[in-house]
C-alpha positions as CSV (number, residue, x, y, z in Angstrom):
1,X,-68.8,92.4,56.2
2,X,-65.5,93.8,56.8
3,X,-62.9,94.3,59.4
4,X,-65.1,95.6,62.6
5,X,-61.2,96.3,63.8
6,X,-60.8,99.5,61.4
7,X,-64.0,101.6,62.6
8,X,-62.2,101.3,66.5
9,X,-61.5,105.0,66.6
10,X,-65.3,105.8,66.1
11,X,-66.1,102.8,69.0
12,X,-63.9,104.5,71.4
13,X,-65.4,108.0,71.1
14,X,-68.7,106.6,71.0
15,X,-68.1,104.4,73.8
16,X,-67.2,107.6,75.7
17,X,-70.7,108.9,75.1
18,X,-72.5,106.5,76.2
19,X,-70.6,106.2,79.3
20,X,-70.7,110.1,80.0
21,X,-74.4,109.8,79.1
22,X,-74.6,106.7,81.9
23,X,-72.6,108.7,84.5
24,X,-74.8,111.8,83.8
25,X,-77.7,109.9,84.4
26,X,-77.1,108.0,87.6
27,X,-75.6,111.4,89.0
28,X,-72.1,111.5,88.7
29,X,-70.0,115.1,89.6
30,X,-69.3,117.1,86.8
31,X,-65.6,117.0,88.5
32,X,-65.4,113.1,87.6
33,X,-67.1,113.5,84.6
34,X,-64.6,115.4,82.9
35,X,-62.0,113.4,84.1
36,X,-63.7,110.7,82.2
37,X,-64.0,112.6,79.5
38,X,-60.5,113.6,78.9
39,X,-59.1,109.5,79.6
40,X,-61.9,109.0,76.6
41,X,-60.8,111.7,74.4
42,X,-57.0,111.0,74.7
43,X,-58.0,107.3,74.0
44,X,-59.4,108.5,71.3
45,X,-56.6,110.4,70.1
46,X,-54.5,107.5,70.9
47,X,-56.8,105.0,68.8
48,X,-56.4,107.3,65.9
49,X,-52.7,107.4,66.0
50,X,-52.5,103.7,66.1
51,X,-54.8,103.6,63.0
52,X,-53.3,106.2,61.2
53,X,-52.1,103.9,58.5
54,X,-54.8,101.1,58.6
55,X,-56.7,100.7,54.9
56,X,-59.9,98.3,54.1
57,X,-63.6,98.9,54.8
58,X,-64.8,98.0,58.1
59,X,-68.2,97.3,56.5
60,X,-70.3,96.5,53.7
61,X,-68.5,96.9,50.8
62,X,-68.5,100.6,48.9
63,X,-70.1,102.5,51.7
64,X,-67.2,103.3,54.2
65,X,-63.9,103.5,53.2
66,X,-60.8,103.7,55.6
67,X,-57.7,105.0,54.0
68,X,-55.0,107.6,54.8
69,X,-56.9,110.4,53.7
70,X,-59.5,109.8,56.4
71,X,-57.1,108.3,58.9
72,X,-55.2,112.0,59.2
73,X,-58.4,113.9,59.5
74,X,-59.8,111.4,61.9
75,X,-56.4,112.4,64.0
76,X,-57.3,115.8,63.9
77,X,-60.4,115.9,65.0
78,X,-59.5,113.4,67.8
79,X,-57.0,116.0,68.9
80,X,-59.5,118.9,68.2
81,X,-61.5,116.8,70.5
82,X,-59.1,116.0,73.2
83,X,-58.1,120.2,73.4
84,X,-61.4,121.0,73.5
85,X,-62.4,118.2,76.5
86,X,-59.2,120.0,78.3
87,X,-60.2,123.8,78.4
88,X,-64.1,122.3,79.6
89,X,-62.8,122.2,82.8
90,X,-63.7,125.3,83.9
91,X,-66.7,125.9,81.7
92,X,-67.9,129.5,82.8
93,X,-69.8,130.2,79.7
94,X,-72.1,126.5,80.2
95,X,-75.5,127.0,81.7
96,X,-74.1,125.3,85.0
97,X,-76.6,122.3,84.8
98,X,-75.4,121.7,81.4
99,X,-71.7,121.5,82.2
100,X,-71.8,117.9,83.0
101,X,-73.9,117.5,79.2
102,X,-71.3,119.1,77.3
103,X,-68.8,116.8,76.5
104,X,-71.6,114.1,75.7
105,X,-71.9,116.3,72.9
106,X,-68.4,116.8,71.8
107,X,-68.1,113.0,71.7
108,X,-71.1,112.7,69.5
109,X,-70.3,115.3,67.1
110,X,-66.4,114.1,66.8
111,X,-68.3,110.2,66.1
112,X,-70.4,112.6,63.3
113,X,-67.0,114.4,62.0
114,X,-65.3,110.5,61.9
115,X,-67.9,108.8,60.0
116,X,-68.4,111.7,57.7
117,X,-64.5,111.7,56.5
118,X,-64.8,107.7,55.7
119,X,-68.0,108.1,54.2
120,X,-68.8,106.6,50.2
121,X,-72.1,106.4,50.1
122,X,-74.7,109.3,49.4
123,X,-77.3,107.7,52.4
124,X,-74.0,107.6,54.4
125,X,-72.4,110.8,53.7
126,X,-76.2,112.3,54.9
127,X,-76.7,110.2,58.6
128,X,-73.1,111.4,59.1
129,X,-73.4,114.7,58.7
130,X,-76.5,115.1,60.5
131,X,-75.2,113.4,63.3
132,X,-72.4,115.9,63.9
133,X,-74.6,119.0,63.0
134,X,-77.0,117.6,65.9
135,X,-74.6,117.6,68.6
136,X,-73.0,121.2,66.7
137,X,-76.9,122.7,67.3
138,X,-77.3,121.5,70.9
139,X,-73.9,122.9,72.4
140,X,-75.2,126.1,70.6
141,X,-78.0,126.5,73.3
142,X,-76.2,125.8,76.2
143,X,-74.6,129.4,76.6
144,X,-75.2,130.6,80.0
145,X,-77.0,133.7,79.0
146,X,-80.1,131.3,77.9
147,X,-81.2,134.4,75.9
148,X,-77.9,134.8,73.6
149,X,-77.9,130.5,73.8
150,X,-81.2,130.1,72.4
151,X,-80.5,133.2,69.7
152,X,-77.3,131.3,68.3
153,X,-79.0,127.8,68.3
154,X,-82.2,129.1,66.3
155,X,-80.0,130.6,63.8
156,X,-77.6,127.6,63.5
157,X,-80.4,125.2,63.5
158,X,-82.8,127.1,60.5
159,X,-79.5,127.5,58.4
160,X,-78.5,124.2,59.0
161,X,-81.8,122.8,58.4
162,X,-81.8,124.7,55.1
163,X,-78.6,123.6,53.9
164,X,-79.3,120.4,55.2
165,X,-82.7,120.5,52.9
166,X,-80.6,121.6,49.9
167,X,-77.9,118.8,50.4
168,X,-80.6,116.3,50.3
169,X,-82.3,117.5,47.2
170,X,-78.9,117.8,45.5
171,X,-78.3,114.2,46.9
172,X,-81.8,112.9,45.3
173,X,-80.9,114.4,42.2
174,X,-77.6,113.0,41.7
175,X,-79.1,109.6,42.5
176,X,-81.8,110.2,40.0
177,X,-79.6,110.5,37.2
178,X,-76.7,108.1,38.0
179,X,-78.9,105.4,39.4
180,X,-76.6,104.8,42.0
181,X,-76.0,106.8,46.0
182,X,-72.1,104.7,45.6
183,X,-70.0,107.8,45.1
184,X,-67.5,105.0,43.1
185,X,-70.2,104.3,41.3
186,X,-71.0,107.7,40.8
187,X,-67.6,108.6,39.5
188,X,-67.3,105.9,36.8
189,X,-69.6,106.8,35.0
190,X,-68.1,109.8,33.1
191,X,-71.3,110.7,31.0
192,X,-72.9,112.1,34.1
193,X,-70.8,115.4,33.6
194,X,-72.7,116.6,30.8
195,X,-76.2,116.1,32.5
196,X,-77.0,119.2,33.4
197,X,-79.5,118.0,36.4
198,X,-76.6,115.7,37.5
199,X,-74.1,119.3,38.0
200,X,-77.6,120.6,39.5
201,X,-77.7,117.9,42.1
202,X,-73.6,118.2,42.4
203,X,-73.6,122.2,43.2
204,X,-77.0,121.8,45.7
205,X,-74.6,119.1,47.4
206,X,-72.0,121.6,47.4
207,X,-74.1,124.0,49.0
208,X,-74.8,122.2,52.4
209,X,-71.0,121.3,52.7
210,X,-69.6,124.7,51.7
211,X,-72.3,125.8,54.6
212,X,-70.6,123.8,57.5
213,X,-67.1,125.6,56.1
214,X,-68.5,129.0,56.4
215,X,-67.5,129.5,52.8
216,X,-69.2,132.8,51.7
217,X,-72.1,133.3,51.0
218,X,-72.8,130.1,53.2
219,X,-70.8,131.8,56.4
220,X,-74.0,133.8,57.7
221,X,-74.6,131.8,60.6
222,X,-70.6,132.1,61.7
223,X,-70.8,135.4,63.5
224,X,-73.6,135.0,65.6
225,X,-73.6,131.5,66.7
226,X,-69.4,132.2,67.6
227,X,-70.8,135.1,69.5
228,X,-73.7,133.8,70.8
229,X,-72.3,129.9,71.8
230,X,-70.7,128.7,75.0
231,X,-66.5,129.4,74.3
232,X,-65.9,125.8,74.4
233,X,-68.5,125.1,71.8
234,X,-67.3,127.9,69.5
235,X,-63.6,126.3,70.0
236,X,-65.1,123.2,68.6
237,X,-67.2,124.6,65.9
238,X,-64.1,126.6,64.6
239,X,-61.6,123.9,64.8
240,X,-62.0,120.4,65.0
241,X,-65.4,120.7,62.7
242,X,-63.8,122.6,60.2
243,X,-61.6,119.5,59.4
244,X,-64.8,117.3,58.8
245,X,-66.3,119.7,56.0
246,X,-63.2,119.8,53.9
247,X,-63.1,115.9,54.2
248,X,-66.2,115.8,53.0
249,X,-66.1,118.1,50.5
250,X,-62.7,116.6,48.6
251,X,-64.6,113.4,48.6
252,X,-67.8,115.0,46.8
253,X,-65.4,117.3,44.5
254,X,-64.6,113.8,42.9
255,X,-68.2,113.4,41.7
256,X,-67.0,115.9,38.8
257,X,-63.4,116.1,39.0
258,X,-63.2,117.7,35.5
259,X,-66.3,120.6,35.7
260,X,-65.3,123.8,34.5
261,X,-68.4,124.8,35.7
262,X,-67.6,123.5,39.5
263,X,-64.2,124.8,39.1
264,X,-65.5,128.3,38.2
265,X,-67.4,128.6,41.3
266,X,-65.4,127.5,43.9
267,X,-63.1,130.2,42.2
268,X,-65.5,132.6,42.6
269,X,-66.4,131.5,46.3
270,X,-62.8,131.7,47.1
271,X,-62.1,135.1,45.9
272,X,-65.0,136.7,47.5
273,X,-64.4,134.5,51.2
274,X,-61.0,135.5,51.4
275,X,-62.4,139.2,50.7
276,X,-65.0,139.3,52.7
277,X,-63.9,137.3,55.2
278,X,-61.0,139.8,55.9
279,X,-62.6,143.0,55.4
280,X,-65.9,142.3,58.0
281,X,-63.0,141.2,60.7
282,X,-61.1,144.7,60.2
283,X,-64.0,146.0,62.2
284,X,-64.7,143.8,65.2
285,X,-64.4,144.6,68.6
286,X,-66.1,141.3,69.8
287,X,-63.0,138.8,69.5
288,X,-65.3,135.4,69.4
289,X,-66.9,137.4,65.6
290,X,-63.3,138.1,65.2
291,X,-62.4,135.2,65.1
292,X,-65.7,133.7,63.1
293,X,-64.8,136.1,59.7
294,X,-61.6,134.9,60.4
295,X,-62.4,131.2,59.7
296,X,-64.8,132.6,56.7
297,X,-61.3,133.6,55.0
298,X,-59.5,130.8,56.1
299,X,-62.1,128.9,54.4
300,X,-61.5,131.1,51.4
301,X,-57.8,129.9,51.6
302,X,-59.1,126.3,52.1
303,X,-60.6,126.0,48.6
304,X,-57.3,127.7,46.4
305,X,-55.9,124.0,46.4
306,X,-59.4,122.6,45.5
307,X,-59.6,124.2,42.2
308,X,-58.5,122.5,39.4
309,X,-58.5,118.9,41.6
310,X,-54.5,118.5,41.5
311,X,-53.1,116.4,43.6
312,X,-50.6,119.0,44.9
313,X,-53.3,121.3,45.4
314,X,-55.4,118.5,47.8
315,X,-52.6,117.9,49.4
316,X,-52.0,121.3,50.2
317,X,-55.7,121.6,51.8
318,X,-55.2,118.6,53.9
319,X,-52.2,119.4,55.6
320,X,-53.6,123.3,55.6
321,X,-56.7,122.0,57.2
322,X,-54.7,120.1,59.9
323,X,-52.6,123.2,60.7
324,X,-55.3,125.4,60.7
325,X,-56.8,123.0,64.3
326,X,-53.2,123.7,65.8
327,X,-53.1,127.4,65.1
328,X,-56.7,128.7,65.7
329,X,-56.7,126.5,68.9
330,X,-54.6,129.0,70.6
331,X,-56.7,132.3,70.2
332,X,-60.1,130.3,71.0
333,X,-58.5,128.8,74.1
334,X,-57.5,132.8,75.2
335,X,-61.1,133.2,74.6
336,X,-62.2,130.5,77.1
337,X,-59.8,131.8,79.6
338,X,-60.4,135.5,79.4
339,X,-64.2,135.2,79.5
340,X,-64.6,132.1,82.1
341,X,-66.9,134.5,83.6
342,X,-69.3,133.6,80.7
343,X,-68.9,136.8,79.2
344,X,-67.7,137.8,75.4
345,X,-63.9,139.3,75.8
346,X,-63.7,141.8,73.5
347,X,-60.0,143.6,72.1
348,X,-60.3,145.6,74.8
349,X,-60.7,142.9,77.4
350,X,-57.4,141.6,76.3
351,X,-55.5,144.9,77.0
352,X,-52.4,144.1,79.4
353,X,-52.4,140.6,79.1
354,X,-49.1,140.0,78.9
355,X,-48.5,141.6,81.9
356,X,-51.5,139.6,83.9
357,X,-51.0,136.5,82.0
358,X,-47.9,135.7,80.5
359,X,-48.1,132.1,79.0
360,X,-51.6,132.8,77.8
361,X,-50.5,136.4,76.2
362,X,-47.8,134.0,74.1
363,X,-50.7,131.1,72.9
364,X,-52.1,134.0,72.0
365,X,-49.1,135.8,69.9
366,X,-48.5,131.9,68.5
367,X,-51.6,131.2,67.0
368,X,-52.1,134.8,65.5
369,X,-48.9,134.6,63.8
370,X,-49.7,131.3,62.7
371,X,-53.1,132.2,61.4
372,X,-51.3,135.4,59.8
373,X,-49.1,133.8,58.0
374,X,-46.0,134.8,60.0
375,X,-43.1,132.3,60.0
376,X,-42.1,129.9,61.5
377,X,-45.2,128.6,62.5
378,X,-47.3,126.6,60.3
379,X,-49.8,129.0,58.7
380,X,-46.5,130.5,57.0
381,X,-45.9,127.2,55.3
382,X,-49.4,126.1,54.3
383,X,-50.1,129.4,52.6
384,X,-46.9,128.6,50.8
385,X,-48.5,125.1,49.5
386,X,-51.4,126.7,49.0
387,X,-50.1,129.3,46.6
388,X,-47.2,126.9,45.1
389,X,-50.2,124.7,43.9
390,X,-52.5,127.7,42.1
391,X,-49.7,128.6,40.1
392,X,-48.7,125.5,39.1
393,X,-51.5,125.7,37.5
394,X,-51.2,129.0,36.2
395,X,-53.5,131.4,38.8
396,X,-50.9,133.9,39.4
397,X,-54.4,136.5,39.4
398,X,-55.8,134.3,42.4
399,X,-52.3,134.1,44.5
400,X,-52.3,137.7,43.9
401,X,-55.4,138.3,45.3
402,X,-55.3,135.9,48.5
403,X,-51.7,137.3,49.2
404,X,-53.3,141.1,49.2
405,X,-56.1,139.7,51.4
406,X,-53.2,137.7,53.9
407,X,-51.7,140.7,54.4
408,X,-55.2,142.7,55.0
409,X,-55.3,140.0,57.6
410,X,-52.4,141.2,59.5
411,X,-53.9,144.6,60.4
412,X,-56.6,143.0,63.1
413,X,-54.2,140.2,64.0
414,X,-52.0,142.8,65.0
415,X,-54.5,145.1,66.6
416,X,-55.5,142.0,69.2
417,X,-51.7,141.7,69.4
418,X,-51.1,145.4,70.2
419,X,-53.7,145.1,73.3
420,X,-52.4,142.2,74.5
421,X,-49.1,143.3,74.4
422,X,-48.7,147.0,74.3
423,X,-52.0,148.6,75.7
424,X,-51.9,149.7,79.4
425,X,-54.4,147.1,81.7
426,X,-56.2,149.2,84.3
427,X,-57.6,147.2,86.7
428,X,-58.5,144.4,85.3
429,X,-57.4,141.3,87.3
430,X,-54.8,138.7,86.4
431,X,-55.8,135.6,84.3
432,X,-55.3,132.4,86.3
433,X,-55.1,129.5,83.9
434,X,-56.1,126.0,85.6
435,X,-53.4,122.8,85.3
436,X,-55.4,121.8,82.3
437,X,-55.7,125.2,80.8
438,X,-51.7,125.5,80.6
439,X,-51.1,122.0,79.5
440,X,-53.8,122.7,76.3
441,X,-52.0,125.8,75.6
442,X,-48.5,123.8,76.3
443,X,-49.6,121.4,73.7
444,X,-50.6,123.9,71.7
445,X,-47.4,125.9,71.3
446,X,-45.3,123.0,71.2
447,X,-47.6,121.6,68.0
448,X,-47.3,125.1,66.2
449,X,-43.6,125.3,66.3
450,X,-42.6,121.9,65.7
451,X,-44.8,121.7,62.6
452,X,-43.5,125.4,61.8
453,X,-40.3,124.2,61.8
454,X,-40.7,121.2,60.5
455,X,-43.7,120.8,58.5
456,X,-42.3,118.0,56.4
457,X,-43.8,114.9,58.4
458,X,-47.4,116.4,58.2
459,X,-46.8,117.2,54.2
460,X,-45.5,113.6,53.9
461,X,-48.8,112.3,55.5
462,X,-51.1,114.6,53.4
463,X,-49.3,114.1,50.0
464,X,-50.2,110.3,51.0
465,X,-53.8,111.5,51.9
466,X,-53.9,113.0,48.5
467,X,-52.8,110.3,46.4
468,X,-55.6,108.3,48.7
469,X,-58.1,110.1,48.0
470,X,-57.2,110.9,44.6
471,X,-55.7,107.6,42.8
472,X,-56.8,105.2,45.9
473,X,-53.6,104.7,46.6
């Protein structure tokens, strides 16, 4: 056994569910119960930060692995985590006997997300992922419309269940050819690459992990279940859980570091993400599907540093993954705010806002720019590691193509912009943010522009997360 001391991150957020779970039991107010829930998730947080540099394995030997590669994603979603537990205050969108439930489930799934970035072992990687998809599929039904709720969580749960299904029969094969579920084990033994049922088993892996990105053609589920979920689910969904599947997928790219075959694909995947992504978002009304072809070209972005395995381009996904939680943050909290009624904003619902909410028209402006591309904020600068590392390795043909779509991208972030901040309101009412509402969105800004403007402490960290994963350094 190993140092029990290392997996203390995971103990506190799973300490906070069973304690919600307790409190929820023997009848506790959903008023104290989120006050709970926030002291757990910023002890949480806090657990991670102290951890951030801590390296061994907390238990048996090759199966869970703590390093700085999974110390600064288990930071992220911790703060994912704690933003998220902060806008469920006022949960409008929460069938309202569920309200109470929901951050039971945000503290399972961030456990999930944890033990899934630290995990080395095939049987491992598997329990961890279906324990965060569990909690995912849950929150998914809780919407207070129980009709859209139930819609969304069918969806999520049969495409999850498939991927799921294909993961495991990818994870079977790969075991039946290197003997072996120790991804270590796995990787030393280069003869594996030429088997092709080993690349089989390798791409059907792929497949469920690329699915919990959105990564196209994987992203079908995206639109409806955003539209479909309570807002605060759908802010954790497209943040904090997004930082779990590229963990888990840089881990399992090692499995065949050197595949032209893997490389082509996620190539291929990339292109058409980016494209697709971008183009099915020029048409949305509905901000919350908006938002989910967003992510499905973000997640186009995501794998540019992935091909070729570099350890610039890793690098360059890490930190891109991190600042990808900070910016889209903002626009999903807008989204709980505006429809705290329960009900979808659309563009249109958004008109005026600066005028009846001015803090929350500027979280908004922030984490557009940010996802846009727009400097200073941080999207600017992970783009520019993003596309520094393909042509270092010689893809001027992909930077052109994701630097077309990046700026196909500004076209609906502007549009939700030009509402927000140029379209006449009417008589809709002014947005009253709660205390906890404007310190989220306070942390929020403050995050974007200080990494915008100086992004070189959370490059520092990933470079080191890259070299972790990469050289186990």
């Amino acid at each position: 056994m190993g140092n029990l001391e290392l997996f203390t991150p995971e103990a506190v957020a799973l300490l906070g569910a069973f304690v919600l779970f307790a409190m929820a039991v023997f009848g506790a107010c959903r008023h104290t119960l989120w006050w709970t829930s926030t002291i757990f998730a910023t002890a949480t947080l806090v657990a991670s930060a102290l951890w951030l540099h801590a390296r061994g394995e907390p238990f048996f030997e090759g199966i869970y692995l703590v390093d700085s590669f999974s110390q600064l994603l288990k930071v992220a979603i911790a703060l994912g985590l704690t933003l998220t537990v902060l806008v469920s205050r006022d949960s409008g969108s929460v069938q309202e006997h569920a309200r109470g439930d929901m951050p039971i489930f945000l503290f399972l799934g961030s456990v999930g997300l944890m033990m899934l970035v630290s995990a080395t072992e095939l049987v491992t990687i598997y329990v961890s992922l279906e324990l965060s998809a569990y909690a995912l599929y849950i929150m998914a039904a809780l919407h207070k419309s129980r009709q859209e709720g139930s819609e969304s969580a069918i969806k999520y749960v049969l495409m999850g269940a498939a991927a799921s299904a294909v993961s495991l029969y990818g994870i079977t094969l790969i075991y039946g050819t290197a003997k072996t579920t120790y991804l270590a084990g796995i990787m030393a033994q280069s003869a594996l690459y030429t088997e092709p049922l080993f690349m089989v088993g390798v791409v059907f892996l792929f497949a469920g992990f690329l699915f919990k990105l959105a990564v196209f053609p994987f992203h079908a589920w995206a639109p409806d279940v955003y539209q479909g979920a309570p807002h605060q689910a759908v802010t954790f969904i497209g943040t904090a859980s997004k930082i779990g599947a590229v963990g888990i997928i840089i881990r399992a790219l090692l499995l065949a570091p050197d595949s032209q075959v893997l490389a082509d694909g996620l190539l291929i995947l990339c292109v058409l993400s980016m494209t697709v992504g971008n183009l099915a978002a020029l048409v949305q009304r509905d901000l919350k599907r908006l938002l989910a072809y967003s992510t499905v070209a973000h997640a186009g972005y995501l794998l540019i540093g992935l091909i070729g395995v570099s350890e610039l381009g890793v690098a360059s996904t890490i930190f891109y993954a991190v600042v990808y939680l900070l910016i889209a943050f903002g626009p999903f909290l807008v989204v709980c705010a505006v429809g705290q009624d329960g009900s979808n904003p659309t563009v249109d619902d958004l008109s005026g806002l600066y005028k009846r909410s001015p803090f929350l028209a500027l979280i908004l402006m922030v984490g557009l720019f940010g996802l846009a591309g727009i400097p200073p904020t941080p999207g600017f600068a992970g783009k520019w590691f993003l596309f520094a590392a393909a042509l270092s390795q010689g893809m001027f043909g992909l930077v052109l193509v994701a630097a077309v779509n990046a700026t196909l991208s500004l076209y609906y972030y502007l549009t939700v912009l030009k509402a927000a901040y140029l379209a006449d309101p009417g008589d809709r009412p002014a947005v009253t943010l709660s205390r906890a509402y404007t310190v989220a969105g306070g942390v929020t800004i403050v995050l974007v522009l200080a990494v915008g403007f100086y992004p070189a402490p959370v490059w520092d960290l990933a470079l080191d997360a890259a070299r972790a994963v990469l050289f186990g350094l």
